[in-house]
C-alpha atoms as an extended CHARMM CRD file, in Angstrom:
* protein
*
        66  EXT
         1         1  UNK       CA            -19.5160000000       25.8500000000       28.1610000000  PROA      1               0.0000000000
         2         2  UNK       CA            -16.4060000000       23.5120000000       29.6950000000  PROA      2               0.0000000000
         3         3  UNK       CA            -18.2340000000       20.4000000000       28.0060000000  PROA      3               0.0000000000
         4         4  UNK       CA            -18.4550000000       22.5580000000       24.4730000000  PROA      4               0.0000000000
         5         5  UNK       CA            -14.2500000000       23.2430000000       25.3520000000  PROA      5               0.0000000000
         6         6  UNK       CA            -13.7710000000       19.3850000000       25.6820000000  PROA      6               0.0000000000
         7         7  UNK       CA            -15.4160000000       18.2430000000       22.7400000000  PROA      7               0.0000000000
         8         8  UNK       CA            -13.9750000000       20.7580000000       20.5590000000  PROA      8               0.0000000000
         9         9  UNK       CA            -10.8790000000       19.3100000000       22.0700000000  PROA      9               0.0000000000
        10        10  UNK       CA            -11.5240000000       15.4010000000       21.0420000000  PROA      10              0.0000000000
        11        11  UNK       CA            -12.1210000000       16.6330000000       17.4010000000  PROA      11              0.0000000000
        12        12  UNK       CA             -9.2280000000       19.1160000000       17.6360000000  PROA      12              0.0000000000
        13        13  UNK       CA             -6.9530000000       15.8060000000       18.5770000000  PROA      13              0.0000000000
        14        14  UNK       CA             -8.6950000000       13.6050000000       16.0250000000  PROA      14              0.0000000000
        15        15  UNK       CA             -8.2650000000       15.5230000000       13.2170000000  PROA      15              0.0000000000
        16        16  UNK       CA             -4.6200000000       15.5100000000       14.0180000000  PROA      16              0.0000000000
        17        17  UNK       CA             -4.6840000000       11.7090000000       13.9360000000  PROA      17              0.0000000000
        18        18  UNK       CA             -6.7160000000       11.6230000000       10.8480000000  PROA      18              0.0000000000
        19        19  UNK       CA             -4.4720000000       13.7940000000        9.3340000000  PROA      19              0.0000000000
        20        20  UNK       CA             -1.2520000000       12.1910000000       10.2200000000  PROA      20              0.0000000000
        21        21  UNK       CA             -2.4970000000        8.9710000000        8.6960000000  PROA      21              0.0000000000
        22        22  UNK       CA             -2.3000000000       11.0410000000        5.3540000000  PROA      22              0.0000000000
        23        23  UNK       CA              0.8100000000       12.4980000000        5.6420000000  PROA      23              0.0000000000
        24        24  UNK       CA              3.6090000000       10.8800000000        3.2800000000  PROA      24              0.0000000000
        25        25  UNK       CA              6.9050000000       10.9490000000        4.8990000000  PROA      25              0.0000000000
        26        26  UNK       CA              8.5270000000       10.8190000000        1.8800000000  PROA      26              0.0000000000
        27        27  UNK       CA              6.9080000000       13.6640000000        0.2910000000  PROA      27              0.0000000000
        28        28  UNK       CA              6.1120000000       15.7580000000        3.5080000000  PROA      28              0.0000000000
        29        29  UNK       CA              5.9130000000       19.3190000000        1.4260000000  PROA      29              0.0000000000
        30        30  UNK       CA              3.6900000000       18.0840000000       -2.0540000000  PROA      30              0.0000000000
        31        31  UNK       CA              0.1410000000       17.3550000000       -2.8420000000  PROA      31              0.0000000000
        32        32  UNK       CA             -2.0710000000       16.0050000000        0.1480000000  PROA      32              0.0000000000
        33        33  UNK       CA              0.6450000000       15.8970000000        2.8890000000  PROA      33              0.0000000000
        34        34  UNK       CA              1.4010000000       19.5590000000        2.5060000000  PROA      34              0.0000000000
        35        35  UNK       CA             -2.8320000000       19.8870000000        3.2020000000  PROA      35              0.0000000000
        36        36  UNK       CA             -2.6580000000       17.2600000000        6.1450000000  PROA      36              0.0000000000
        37        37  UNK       CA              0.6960000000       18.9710000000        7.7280000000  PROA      37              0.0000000000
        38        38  UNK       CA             -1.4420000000       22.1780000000        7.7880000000  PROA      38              0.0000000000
        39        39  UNK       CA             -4.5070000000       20.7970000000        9.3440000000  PROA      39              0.0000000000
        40        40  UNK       CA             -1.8970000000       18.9760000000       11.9090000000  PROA      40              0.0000000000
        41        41  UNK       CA             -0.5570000000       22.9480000000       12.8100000000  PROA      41              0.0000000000
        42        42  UNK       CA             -4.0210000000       24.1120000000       12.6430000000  PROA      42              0.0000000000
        43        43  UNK       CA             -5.4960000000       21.7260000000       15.1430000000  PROA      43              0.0000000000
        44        44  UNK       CA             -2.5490000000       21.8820000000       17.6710000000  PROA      44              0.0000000000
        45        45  UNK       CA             -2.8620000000       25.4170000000       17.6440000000  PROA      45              0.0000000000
        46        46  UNK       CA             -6.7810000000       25.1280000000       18.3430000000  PROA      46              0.0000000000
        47        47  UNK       CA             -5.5060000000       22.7020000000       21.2780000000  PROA      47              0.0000000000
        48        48  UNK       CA             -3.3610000000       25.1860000000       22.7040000000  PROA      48              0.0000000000
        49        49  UNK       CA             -5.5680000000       28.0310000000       22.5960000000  PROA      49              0.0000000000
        50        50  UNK       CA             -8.7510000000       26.0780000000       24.4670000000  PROA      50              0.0000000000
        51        51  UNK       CA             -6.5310000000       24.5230000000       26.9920000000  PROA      51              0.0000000000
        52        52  UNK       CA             -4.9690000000       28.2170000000       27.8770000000  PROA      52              0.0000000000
        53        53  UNK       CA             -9.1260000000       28.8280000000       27.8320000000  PROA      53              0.0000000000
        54        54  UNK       CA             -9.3390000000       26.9320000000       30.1380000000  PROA      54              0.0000000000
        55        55  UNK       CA             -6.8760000000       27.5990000000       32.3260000000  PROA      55              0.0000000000
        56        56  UNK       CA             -7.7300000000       31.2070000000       32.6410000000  PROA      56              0.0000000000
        57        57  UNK       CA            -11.3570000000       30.5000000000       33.2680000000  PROA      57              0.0000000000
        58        58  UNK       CA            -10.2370000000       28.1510000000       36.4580000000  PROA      58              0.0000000000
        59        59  UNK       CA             -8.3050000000       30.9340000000       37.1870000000  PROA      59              0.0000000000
        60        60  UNK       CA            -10.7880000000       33.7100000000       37.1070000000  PROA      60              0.0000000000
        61        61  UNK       CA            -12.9830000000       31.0740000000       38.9810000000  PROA      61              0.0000000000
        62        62  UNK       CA            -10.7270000000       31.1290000000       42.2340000000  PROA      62              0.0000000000
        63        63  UNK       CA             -9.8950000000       34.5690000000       41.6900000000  PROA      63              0.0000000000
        64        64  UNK       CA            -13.8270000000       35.6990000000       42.0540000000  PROA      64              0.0000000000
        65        65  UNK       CA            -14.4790000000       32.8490000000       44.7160000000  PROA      65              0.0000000000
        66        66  UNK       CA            -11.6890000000       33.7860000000       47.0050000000  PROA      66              0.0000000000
């Protein structure tokens, strides 16, 4: 299960480099950047959430071991 965390992690982070090679700085609000600014939020927010995961499951680990 911690390997299936880490690689949802790498694609997590590299659809938020794909997606900032879309964005238009100009533009940041119309057409495809508004799409790639969403999937940016999205996949930081997926980051987040499986590194908390992660944390709480070394955490329970200790917690049952000791």
């Amino acid at each position: 299960m911690k390997y299936f965390i880490y690689a949802l992690i790498v694609i997590a982070i590299s659809l938020i480099i794909y997606n900032a090679t879309v964005l238009d700085f100009s533009n940041i609000l119309k057409g495809d950047s508004k799409t790639a600014l969403i999937s940016i939020l999205g996949s930081a927010c997926v980051v987040v959430l499986l590194t908390i995961l992660l944390v709480s499951r070394a955490i329970q680990q200790k917690h049952k071991n000791g």
